[in-house]
N, C-alpha and C positions, 0 to 999 in steps of 0.2 A: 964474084958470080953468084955467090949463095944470098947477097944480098935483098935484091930483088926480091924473092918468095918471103924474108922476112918480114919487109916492108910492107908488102901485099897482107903478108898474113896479120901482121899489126894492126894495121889500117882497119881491118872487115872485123877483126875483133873490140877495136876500142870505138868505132861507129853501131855493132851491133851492140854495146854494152853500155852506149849515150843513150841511144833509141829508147832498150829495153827500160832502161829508169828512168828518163823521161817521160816515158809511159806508164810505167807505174807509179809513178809521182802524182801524176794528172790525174790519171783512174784513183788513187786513195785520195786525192784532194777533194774530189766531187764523190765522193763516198762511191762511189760509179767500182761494181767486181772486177776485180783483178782475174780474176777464173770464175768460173759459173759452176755453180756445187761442190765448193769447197771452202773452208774458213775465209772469211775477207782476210782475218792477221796471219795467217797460215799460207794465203797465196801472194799477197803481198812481202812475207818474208822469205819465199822461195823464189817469186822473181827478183825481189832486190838482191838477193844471195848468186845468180843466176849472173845479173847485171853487171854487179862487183866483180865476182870474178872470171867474167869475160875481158873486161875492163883492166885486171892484172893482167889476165894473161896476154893483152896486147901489148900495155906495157913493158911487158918481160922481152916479146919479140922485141920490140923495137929496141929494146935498150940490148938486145944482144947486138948490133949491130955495131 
């Protein structure tokens, strides 16, 4: 039964953690800001850091499972 909510919550974590670095990939490949008034390498390494570890932490759901 508890299944279910894991899945779901896996799911929206390791899509929102594809997204977020996909996106930041793309914005640092065209030199294009990551955040606007803050380090390009400083915002770039807070969302990659962001990305990753949404990305575990879907993982983790789902491998509880």
């Amino acid at each position: 039964m508890e299944s279910g909510p894991a899945i779901f919550a896996g799911a929206v974590f390791c899509l929102f953690g594809v997204g977020l670095l996909v996106w930041t990939v793309s914005r640092a490949r065209q030199r294009r800001p990551v955040a606007h008034g803050v380090s390009p390498v400083a915002s770039v390494a807070c969302a990659g850091l962001a990305a990753v570890s949404s990305l575990a932490l879907g993982v983790w759901c789902l491998g509880r499972l």
